[in-house]
N, C-alpha and C positions, 0 to 999 in steps of 0.2 A: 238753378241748383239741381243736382242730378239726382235720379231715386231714391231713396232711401236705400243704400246699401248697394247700391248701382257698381261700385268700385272696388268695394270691402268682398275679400275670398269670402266664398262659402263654407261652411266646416267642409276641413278634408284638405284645403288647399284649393278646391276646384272656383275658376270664377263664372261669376253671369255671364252669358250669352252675348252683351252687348260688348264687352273688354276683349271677350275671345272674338269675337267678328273684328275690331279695331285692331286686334293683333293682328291677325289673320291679313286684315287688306295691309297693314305696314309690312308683313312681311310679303305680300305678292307683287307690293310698290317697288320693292328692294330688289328682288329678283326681275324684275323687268331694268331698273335700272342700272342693273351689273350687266344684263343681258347687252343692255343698248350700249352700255361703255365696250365691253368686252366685241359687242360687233364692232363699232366705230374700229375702236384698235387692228382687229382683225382687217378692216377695208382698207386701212387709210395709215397706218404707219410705215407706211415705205415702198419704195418698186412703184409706185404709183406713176400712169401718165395720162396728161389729158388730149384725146382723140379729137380733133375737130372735123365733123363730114357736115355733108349738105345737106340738110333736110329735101324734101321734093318739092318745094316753093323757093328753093335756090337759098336759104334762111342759114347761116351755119350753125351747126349743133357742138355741144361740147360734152364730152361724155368720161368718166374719173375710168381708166381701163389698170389693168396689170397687165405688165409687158414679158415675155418671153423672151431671152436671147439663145437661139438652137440651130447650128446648123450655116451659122455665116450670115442668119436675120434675124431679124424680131419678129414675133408673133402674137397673136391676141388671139382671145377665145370670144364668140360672140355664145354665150350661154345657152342662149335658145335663135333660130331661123326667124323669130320677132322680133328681136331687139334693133329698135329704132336706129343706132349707128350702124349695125348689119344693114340694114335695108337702104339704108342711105347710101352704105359702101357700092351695090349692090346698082345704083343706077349712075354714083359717080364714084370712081374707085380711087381720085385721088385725094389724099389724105395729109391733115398735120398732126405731128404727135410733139408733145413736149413735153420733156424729160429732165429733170434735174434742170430747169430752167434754159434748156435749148430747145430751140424748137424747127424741126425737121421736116421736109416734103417725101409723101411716099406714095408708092403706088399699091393700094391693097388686092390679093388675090387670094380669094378665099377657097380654102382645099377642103372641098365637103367629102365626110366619109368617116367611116368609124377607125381604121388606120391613122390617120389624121388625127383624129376627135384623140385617141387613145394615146397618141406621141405627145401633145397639146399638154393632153393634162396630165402627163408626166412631168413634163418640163416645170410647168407651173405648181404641182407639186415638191418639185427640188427645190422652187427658187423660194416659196413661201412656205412651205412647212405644216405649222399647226395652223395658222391661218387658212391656206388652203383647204385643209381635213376641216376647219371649223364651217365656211364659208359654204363646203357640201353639203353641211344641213342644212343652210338655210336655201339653197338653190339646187336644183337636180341638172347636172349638164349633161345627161344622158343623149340630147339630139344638141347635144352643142357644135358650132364652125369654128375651124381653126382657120386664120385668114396669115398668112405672110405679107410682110408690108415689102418691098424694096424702093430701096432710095431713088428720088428724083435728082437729075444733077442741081 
């Protein structure tokens, strides 16, 4: 049974400590979980493709990208010069992307440079919108690679 009056407003309207603390964490519960819906959506509702490269134990990796189409290719952004499918690109450049359930052979080349970086995330901004603007808060691509895939026969 809870304290004596543990529940019941204070004159005034005002409650105990312990109802405003339970507010409090339900509503910080709620904002993380609009946060995490609202990212999910942001990632994962569309344009999506999955990258497979080589790990460096020959292992393949598979990695959820956004695809650019600019200029007669596709492109990707490797966020930051650490992301593990960069670096893998990086000692093997050939690559599979699957795209709306087809899935392709390609040769990746990645065009280091702020020129680059700044066409990149243009494009990627046109094709995604507020997702993109959303997805800058959470990640800074300020040294990000723009890599050009071209098809394998």
């Amino acid at each position: 049974m809870p304290a004596h009056g543990a529940n019941r407003p204070r004159p005034g309207g005002r409650r105990y400590p312990a109802d405003m603390l339970r507010r409090l964490l339900a509503a910080a519960a709620a904002v993380l979980v609009i946060f995490g819906l609202l990212t999910l959506l942001a990632l994962e509702s569309g344009g999506v493709g999955v990258l497979e490269t080589h790990a460096p134990a020959g292992t393949p990796r598979a990695t959820r990208v956004w695809v650019a189409e600019a200029e007669g290719a596709l492109w990707l952004e490797a966020a930051t010069p650490e992301r593990e499918w960069y670096r893998d690109v990086l000692l093997d450049p050939i690559v599979g992307l699957t795209r709306d359930g087809r899935a392709e052979a390609f040769r990746a080349h990645p065009q280091p440079g702020d020129a680059e970086r700044r066409r990149l995330r243009g494009w990627l901004r046109e094709r995604y919108g507020w997702r993109d603007a959303f997805v800058g808060l959470l990640q800074d691509t300020s040294r990000s690679v723009a890599v050009r895939l071209e098809p394998l026969p």
